[in-house]
MIGU-537669 format. One record per residue (C-alpha): x, y negated, z; residue number from 1; chain. Coordinates in steps of 0.25 Angstrom, whole numbers, padded with zeros to 4 digits, always signed. Example, Ala and Ser with C-alpha at 12.3 -4.5 7.8 and 13.67 -1.06 7.14 Angstrom:
! residues 2
[site [+0049; +0018; +0031]; 1; "A"],
[site [+0055; +0004; +0029]; 2; "A"],
This chain:
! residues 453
[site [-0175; +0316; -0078]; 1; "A"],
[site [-0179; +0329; -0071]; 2; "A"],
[site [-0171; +0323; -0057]; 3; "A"],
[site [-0181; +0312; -0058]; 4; "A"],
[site [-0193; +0318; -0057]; 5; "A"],
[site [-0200; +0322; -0043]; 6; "A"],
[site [-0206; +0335; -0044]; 7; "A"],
[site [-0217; +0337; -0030]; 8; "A"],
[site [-0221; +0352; -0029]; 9; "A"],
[site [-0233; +0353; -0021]; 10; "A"],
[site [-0234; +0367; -0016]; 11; "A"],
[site [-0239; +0374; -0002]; 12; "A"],
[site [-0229; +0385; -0001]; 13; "A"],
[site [-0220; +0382; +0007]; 14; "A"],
[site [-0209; +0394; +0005]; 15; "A"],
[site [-0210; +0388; -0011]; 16; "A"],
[site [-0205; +0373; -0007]; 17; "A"],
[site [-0190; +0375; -0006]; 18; "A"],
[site [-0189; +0383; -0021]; 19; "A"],
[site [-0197; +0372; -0026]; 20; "A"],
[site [-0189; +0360; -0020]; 21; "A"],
[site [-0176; +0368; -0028]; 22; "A"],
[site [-0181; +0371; -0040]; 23; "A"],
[site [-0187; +0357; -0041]; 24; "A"],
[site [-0172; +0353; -0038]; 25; "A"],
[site [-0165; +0362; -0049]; 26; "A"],
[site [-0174; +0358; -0057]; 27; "A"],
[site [-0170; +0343; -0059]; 28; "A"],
[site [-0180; +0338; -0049]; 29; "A"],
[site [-0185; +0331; -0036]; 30; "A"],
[site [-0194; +0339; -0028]; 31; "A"],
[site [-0204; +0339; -0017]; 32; "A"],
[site [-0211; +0348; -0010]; 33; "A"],
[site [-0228; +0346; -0005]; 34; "A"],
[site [-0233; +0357; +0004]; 35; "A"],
[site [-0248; +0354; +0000]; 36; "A"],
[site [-0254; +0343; -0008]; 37; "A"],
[site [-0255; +0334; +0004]; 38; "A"],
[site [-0241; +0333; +0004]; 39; "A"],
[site [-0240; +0331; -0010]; 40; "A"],
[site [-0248; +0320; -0012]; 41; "A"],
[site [-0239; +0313; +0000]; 42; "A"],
[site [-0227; +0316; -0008]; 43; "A"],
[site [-0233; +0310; -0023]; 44; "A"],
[site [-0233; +0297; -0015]; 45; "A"],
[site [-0218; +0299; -0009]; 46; "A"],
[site [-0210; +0307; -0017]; 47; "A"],
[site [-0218; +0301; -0029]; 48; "A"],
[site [-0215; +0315; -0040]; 49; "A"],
[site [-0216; +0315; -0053]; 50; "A"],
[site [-0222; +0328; -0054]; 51; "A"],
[site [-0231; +0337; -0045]; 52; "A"],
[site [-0232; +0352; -0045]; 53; "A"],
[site [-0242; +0356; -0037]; 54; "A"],
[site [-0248; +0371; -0032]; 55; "A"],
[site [-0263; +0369; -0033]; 56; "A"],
[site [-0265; +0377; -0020]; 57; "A"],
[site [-0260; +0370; -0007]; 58; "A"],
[site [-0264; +0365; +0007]; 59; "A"],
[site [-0270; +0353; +0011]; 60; "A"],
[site [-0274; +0348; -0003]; 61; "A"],
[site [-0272; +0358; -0015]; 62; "A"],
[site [-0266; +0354; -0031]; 63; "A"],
[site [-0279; +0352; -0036]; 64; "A"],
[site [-0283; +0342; -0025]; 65; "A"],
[site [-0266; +0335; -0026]; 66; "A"],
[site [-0270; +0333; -0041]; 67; "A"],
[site [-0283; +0326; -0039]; 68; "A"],
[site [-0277; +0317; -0029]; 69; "A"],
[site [-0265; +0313; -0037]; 70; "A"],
[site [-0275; +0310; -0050]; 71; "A"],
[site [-0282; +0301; -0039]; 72; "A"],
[site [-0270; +0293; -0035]; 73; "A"],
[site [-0267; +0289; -0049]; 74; "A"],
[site [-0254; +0295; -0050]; 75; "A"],
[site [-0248; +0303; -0063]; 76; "A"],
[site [-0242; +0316; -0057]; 77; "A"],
[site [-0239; +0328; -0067]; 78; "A"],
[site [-0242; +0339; -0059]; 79; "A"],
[site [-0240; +0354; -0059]; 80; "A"],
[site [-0251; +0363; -0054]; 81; "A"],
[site [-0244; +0376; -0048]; 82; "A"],
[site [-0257; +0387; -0048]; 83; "A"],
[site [-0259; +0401; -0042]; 84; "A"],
[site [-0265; +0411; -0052]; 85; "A"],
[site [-0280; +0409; -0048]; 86; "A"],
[site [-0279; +0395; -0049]; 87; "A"],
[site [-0277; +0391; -0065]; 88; "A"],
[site [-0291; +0385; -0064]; 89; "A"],
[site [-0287; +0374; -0052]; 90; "A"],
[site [-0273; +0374; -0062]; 91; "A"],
[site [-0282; +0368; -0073]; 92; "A"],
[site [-0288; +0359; -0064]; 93; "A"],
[site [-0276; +0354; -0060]; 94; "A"],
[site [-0272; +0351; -0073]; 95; "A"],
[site [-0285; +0342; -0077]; 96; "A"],
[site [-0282; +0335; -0065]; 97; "A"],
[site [-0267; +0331; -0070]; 98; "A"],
[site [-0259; +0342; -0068]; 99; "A"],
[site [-0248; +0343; -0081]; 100; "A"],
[site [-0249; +0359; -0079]; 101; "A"],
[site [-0250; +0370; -0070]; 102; "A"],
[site [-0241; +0381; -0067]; 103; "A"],
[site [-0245; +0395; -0062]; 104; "A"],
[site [-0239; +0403; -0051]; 105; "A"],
[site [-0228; +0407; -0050]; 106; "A"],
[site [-0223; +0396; -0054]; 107; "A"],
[site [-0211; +0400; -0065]; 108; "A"],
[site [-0201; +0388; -0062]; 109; "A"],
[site [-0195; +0387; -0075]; 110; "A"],
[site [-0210; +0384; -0079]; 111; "A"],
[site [-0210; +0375; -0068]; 112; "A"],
[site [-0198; +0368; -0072]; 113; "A"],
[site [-0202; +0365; -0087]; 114; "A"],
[site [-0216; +0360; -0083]; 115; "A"],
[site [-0209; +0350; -0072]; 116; "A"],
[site [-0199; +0346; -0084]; 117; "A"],
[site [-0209; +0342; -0094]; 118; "A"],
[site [-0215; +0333; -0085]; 119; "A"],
[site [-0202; +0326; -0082]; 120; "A"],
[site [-0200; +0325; -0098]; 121; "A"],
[site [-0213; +0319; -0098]; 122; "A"],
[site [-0212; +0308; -0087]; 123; "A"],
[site [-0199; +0305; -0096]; 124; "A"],
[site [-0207; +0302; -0109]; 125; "A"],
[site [-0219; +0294; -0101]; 126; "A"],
[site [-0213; +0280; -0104]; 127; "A"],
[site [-0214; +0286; -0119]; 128; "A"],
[site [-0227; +0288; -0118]; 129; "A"],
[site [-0232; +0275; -0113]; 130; "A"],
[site [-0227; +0270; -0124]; 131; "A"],
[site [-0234; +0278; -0133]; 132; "A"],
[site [-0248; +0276; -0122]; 133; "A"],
[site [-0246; +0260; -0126]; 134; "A"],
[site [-0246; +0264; -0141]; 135; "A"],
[site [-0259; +0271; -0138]; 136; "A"],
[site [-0265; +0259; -0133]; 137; "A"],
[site [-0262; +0250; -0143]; 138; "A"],
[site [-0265; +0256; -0155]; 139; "A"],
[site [-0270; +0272; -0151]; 140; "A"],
[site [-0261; +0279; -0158]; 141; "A"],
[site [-0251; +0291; -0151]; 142; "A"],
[site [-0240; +0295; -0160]; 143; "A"],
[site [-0247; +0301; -0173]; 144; "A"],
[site [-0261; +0301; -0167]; 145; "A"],
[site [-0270; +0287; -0172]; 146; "A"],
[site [-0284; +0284; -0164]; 147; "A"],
[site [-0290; +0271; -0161]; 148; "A"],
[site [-0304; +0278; -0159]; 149; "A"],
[site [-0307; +0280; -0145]; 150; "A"],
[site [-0308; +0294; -0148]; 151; "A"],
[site [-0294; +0295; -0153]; 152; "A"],
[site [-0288; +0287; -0141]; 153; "A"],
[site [-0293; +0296; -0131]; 154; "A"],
[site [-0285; +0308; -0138]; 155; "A"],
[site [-0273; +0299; -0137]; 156; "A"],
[site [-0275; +0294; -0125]; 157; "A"],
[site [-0274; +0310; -0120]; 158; "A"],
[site [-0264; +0313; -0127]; 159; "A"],
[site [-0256; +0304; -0121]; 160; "A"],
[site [-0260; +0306; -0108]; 161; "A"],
[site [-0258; +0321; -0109]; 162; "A"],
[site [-0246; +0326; -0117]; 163; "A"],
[site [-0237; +0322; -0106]; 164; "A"],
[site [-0242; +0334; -0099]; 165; "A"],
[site [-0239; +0349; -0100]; 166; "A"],
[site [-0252; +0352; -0102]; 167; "A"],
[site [-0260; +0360; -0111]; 168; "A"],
[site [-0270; +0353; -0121]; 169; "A"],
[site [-0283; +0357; -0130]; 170; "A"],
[site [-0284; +0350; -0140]; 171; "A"],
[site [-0298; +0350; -0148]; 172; "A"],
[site [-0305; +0343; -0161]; 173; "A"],
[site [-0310; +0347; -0175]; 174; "A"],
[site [-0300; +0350; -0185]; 175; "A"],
[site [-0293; +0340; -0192]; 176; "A"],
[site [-0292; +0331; -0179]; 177; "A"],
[site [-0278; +0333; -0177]; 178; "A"],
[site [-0277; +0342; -0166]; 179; "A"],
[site [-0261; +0347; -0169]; 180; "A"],
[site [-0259; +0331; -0170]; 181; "A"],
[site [-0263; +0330; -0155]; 182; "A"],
[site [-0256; +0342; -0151]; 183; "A"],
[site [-0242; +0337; -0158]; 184; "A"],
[site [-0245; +0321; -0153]; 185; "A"],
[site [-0245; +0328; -0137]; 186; "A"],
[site [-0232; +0335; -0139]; 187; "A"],
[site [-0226; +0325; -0146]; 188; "A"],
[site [-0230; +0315; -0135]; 189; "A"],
[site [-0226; +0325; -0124]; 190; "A"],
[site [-0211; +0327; -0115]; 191; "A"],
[site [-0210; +0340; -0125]; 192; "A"],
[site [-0212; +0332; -0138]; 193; "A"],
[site [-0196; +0335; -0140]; 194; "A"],
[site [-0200; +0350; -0138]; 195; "A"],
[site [-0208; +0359; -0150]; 196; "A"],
[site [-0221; +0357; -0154]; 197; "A"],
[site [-0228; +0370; -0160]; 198; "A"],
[site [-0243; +0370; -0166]; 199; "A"],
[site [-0248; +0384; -0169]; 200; "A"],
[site [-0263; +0386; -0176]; 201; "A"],
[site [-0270; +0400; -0168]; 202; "A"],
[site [-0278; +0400; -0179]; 203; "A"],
[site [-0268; +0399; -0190]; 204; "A"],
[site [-0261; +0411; -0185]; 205; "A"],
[site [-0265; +0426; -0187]; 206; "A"],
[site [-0270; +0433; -0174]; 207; "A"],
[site [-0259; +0444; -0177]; 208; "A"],
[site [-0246; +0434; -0175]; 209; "A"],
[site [-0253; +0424; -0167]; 210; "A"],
[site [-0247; +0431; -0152]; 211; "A"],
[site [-0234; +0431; -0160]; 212; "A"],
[site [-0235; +0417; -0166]; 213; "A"],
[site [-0240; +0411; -0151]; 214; "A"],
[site [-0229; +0420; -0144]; 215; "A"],
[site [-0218; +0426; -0153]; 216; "A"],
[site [-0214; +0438; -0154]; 217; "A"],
[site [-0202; +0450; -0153]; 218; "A"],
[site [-0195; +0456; -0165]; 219; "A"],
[site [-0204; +0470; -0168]; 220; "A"],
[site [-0216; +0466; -0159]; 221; "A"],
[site [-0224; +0467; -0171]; 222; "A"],
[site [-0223; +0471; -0184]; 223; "A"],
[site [-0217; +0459; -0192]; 224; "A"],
[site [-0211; +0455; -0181]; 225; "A"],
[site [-0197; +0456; -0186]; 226; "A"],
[site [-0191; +0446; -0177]; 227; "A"],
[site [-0194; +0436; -0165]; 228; "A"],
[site [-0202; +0426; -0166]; 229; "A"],
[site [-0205; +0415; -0156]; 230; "A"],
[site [-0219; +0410; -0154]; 231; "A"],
[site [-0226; +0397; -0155]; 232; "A"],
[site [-0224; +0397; -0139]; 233; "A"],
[site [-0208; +0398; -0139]; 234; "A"],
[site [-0208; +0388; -0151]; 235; "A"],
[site [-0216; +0377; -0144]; 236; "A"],
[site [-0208; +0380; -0129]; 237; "A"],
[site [-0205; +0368; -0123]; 238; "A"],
[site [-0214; +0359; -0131]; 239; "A"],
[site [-0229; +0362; -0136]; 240; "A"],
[site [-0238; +0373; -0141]; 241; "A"],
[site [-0251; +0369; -0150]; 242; "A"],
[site [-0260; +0379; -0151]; 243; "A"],
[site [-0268; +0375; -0162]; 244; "A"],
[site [-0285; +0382; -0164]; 245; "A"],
[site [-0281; +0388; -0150]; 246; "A"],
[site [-0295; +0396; -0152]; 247; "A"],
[site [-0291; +0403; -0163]; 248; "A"],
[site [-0282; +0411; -0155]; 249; "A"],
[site [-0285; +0425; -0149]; 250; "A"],
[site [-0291; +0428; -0135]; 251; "A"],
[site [-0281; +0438; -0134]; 252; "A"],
[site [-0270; +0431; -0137]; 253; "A"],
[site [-0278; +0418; -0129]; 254; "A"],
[site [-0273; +0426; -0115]; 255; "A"],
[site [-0258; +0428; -0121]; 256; "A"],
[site [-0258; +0413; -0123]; 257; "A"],
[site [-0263; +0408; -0109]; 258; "A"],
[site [-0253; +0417; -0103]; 259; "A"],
[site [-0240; +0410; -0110]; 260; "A"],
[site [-0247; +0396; -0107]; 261; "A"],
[site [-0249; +0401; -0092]; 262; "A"],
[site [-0237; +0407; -0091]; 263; "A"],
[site [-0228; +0397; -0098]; 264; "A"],
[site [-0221; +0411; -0105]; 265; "A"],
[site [-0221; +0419; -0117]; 266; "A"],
[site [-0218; +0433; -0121]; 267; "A"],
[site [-0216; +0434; -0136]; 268; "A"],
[site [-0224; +0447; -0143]; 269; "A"],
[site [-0216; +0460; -0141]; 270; "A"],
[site [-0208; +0453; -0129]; 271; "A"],
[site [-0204; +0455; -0116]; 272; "A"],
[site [-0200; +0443; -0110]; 273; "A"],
[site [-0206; +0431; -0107]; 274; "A"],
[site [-0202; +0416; -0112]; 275; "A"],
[site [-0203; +0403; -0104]; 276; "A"],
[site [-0212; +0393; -0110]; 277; "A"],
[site [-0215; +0380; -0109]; 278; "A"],
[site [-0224; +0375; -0120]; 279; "A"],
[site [-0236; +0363; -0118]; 280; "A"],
[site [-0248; +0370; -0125]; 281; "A"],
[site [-0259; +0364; -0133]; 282; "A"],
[site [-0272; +0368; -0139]; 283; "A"],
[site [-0280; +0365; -0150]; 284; "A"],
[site [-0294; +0369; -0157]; 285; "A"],
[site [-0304; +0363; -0165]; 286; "A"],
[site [-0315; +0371; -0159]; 287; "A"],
[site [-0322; +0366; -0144]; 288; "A"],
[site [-0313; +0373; -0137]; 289; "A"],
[site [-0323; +0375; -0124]; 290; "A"],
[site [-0332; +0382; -0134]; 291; "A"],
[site [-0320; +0390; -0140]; 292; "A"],
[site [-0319; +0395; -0124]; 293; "A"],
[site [-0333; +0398; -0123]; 294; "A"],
[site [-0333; +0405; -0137]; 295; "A"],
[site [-0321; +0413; -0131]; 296; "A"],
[site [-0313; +0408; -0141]; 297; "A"],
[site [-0304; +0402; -0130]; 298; "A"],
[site [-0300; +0409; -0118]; 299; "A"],
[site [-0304; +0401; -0106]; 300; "A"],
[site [-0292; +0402; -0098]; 301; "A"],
[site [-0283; +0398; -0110]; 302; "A"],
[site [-0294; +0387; -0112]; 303; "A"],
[site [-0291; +0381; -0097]; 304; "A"],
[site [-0277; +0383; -0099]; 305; "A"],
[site [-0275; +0374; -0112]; 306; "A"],
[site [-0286; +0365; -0106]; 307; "A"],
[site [-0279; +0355; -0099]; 308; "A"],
[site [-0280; +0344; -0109]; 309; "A"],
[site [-0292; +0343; -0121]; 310; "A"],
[site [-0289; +0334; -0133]; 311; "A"],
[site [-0302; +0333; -0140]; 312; "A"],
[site [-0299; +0326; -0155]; 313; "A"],
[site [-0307; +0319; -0159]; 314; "A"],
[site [-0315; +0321; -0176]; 315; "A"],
[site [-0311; +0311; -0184]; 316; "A"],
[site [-0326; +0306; -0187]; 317; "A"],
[site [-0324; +0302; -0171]; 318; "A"],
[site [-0313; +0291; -0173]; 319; "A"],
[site [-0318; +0284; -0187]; 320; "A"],
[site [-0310; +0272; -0181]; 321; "A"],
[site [-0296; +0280; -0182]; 322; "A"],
[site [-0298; +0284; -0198]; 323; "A"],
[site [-0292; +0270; -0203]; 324; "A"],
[site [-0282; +0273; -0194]; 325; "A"],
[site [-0279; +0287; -0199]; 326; "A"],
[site [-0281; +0284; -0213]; 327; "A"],
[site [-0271; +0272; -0212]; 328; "A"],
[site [-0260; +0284; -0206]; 329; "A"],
[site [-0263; +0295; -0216]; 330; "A"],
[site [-0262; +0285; -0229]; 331; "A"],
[site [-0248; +0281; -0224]; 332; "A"],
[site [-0244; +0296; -0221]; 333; "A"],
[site [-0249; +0300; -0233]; 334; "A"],
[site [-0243; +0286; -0242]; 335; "A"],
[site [-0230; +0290; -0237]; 336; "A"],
[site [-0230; +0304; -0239]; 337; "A"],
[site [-0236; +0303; -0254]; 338; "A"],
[site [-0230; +0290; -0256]; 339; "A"],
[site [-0242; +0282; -0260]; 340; "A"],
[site [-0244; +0266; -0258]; 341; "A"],
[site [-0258; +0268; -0250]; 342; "A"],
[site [-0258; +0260; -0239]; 343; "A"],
[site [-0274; +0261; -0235]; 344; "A"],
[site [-0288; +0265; -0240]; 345; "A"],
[site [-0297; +0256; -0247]; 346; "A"],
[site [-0310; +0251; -0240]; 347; "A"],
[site [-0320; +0260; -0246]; 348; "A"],
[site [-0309; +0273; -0244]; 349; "A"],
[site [-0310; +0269; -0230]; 350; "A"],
[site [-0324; +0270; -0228]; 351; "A"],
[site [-0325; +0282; -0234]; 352; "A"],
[site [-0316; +0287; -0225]; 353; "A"],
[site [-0320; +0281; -0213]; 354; "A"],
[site [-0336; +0288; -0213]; 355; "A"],
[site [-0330; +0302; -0219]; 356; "A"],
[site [-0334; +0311; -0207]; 357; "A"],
[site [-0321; +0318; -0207]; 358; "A"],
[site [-0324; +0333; -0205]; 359; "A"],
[site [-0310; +0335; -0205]; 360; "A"],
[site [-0304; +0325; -0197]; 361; "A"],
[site [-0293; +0319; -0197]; 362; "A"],
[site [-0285; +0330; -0206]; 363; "A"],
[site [-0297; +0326; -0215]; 364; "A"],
[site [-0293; +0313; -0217]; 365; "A"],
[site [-0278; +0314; -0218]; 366; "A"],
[site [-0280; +0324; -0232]; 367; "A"],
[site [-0290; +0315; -0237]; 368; "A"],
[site [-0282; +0302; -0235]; 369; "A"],
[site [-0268; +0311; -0240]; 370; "A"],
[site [-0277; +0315; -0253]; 371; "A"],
[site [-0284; +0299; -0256]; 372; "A"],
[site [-0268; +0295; -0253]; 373; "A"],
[site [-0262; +0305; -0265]; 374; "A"],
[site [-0276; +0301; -0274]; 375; "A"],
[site [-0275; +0286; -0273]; 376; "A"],
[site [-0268; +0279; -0282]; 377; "A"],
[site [-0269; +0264; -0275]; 378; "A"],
[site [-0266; +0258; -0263]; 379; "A"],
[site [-0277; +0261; -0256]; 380; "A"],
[site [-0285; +0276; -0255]; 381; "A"],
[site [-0299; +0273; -0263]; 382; "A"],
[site [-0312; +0282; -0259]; 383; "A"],
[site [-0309; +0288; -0272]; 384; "A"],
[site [-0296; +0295; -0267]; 385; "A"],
[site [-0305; +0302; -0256]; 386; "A"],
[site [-0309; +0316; -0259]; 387; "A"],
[site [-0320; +0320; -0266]; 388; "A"],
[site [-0324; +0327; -0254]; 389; "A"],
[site [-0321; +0317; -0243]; 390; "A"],
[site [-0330; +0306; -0252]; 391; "A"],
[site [-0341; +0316; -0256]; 392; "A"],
[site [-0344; +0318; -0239]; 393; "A"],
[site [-0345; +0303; -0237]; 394; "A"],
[site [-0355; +0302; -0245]; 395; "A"],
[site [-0369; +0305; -0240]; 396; "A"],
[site [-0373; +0314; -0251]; 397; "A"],
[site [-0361; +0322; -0248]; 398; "A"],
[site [-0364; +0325; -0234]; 399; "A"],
[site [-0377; +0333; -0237]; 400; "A"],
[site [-0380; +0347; -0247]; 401; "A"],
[site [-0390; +0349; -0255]; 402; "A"],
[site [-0393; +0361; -0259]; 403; "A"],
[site [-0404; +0365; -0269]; 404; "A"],
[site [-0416; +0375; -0263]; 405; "A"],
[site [-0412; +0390; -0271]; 406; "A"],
[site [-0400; +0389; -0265]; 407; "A"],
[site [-0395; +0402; -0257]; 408; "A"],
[site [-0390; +0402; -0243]; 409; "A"],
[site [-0376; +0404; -0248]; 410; "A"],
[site [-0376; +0394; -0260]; 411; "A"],
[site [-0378; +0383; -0247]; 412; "A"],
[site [-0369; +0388; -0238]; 413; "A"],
[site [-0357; +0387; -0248]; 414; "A"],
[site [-0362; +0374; -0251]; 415; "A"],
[site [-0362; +0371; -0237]; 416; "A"],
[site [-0348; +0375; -0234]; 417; "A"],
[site [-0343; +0369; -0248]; 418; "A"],
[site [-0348; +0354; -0245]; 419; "A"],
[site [-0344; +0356; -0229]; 420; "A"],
[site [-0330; +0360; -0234]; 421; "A"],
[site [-0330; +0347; -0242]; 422; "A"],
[site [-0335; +0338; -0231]; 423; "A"],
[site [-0324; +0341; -0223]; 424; "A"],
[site [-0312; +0337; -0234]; 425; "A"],
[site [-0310; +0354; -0234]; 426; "A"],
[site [-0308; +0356; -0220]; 427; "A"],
[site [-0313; +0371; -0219]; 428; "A"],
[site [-0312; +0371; -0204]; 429; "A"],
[site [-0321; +0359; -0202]; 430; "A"],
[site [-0330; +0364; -0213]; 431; "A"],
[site [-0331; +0379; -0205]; 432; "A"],
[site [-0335; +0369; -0193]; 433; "A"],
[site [-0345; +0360; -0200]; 434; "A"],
[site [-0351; +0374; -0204]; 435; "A"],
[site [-0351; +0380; -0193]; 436; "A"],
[site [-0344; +0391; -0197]; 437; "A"],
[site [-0329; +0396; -0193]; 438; "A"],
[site [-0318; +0394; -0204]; 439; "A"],
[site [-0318; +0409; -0205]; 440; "A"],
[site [-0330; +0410; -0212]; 441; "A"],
[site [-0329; +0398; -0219]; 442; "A"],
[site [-0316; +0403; -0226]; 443; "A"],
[site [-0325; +0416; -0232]; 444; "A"],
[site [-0335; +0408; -0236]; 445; "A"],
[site [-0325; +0400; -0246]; 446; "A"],
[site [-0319; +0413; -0250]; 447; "A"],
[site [-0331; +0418; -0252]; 448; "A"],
[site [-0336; +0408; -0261]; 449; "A"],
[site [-0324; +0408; -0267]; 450; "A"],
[site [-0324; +0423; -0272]; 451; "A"],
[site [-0340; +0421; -0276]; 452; "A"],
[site [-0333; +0409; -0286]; 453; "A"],
């Protein structure tokens, strides 16, 4: 495939043109040379590449400026910005603009050569994805990912558009809105879908092995360390990295992290060399990640790097018109697995379901639906088969507290976070939201009442 592809370097310097031409050569490749972006856009009309790499600074009209033309012609041209070191902001730029990812120089050509391989991989599985783009259309649905409401679509819709690409993604929404689901759906649908797919949760992990869980480590770089250990990094080389509650993770370790990413190498704890790397890194949090940044939760310069792309999920309160839909799927799952005969939910079951607020989203629903499905003994799951809970929060009453006057400050507080922990099915994180409190101190409130019981 690779002799197929046309690759057109635009770059000023001159005394670089020859060891580009050769490289591109060895490489597999068709290459063209442009001395500025003048000359550039004259050759995307003749030579007609199929992939652009272009240094932002040059004569006559610079990268940023070749970009914003080609974006104004209409034409789809995965580009490679080629940036000097005080340039990462106009790198950024360039990729908001369309660029699939920008290098650093000097440019390490081994870097190079994977970047400009991947995006051959990817115009080979193109007629792959219309195929999936006409599925979308017809019925909204992208692999395991369901959505007729608008909101839905247009996370489909992005995802499609953007996991042919190399570039980094943020992915946002409340917990239990399926934000691993999306990260997983954009490797799969991705030239590296045949490659590994790693998901590690930052705030899962103890701050004392989360460097050695991110990057691996030596034999006797620390004590324990009784052997080598590859990181999460090395495992998802050549495929795709999700860092999961990316706010949780240290600032310290932040600076580590968006050297490896820049860098496109990893040096395990305790080591002394450096290993290549060529891993497509996502993000995901459900806090407002701008707010994370000014909270200084978030270094800002990791923030701009992992920024390219923002998927915001959508709650499930948002998209009532996807629950039949989503109900339908999980009673099917969960007949199979259990071996049950439901085949839907009865009228009033439905109606239940469908004006539930869902605090906890769409995990929510899929325990509910599994625990009605193992409860029913018909063909169809009755309101009766809900929890008492989930029925007692669609009820008006449920939705208030009463509390009689005498009461102290601390017999209404752990009424308070009792109901709102039922409210939301037992979903302590969203319950710690609701509250406004974090999880850490919602955790010592239970075991504190628990030890007064």
């Amino acid at each position: 495939m690779a002799a197929e592809i046309r690759v057109l370097i635009a770059e000023d310097d001159v005394n670089s043109h020859d060891g580009w031409r050769e490289s591109i050569s060895a490489w597999g490749f068709q290459g063209q040379i442009a001395e500025d972006g003048v000359r550039a856009l004259e050759l995307i009309n003749s030579f007609n590449p199929h992939i652009l790499v272009s240094d932002l600074r040059m004569p006559r009209k610079n990268g940023l400026e070749l970009l914003h033309e080609i974006r104004e012609m209409g034409i789809h041209l995965p580009t490679i910005m080629i940036s000097g070191q005080g340039e990462i902001p106009d790198a950024v730029e360039s990729l908001k603009l369309g660029a699939v990812d920008y290098l650093r120089k000097p440019v390490d050509p081994a870097h190079l050569r994977q970047v400009l391989t991947n995006i051959a991989d990817n115009i080979a599985v193109r007629e792959e994805n219309s195929a999936l783009r006409r599925r979308l259309a017809e019925v909204g649905e992208l692999g395991p990912l369901f959505g007729r409401s608008l909101a839905m679509r247009r996370v489909i819709v992005a995802i499609e558009r953007l996991a042919r690409s190399s570039a980094s993604v943020v992915i946002t929404g409340e917990s239990g809105t399926g934000k691993e689901l999306i990260a997983r759906t954009i490797h799969e649908m991705s030239p590296r879908r045949a490659a590994p797919y790693v998901a590690v949760n930052c705030a899962a992990i103890p701050e004392t092995l989360m460097e050695s869980e991110m990057f691996g480590h030596e034999r006797g770089s620390f004590t324990g360390a009784d052997r080598r250990r590859e990181g999460c990094f090395e495992a998802a080389n050549g495929g795709t990295l999700l860092l999961d509650e990316i706010t949780e993770m240290k600032p310290e370790l932040q600076a580590k992290l968006l050297r490896v990413i820049e860098e496109g190498r990893v040096r395990r704890v305790g080591g002394t060399t450096e290993i290549p790397l060529d891993v497509r890194v996502l993000a995901a949090s459900n806090r407002d990640i701008e707010q994370a940044v000014r909270d200084g939760m978030l270094r800002t310069d990791l923030y701009y790097r992992l920024n390219v792309f923002t998927i915001q999920l959508p709650p499930l309160r948002e998209r009532v018109e996807d629950l039949p839909q989503l109900i339908q799927m999980f009673i099917e799952h969960y007949g199979a697995q259990n071996q049950k005969s439901v085949v839907g939910a009865d009228e009033e079951c439905m109606k239940a379901l469908q004006t539930h607020p869902w605090p906890g989203n769409v995990r929510q629903l899929r325990n509910v639906i599994e625990r009605a499905l193992i409860i029913s003994d018909g063909r169809m799951i009755r309101k009766s088969d809900l929890p008492d809970a989930f029925r007692i929060a669609n009820t008006s009453a449920g939705s208030f507290i009463k509390m009689p006057l005498g009461s102290s400050l601390d017999e209404v507080e752990k009424e308070m976070i009792t109901r709102t922990i039922e409210f939301t099915g037992g979903n302590k994180t969203r319950a710690a939201e609701i509250l406004g409190v974090s999880s850490k101190t919602l955790y010592n409130k239970l075991e504190q009442y628990e030890s007064d019981r």
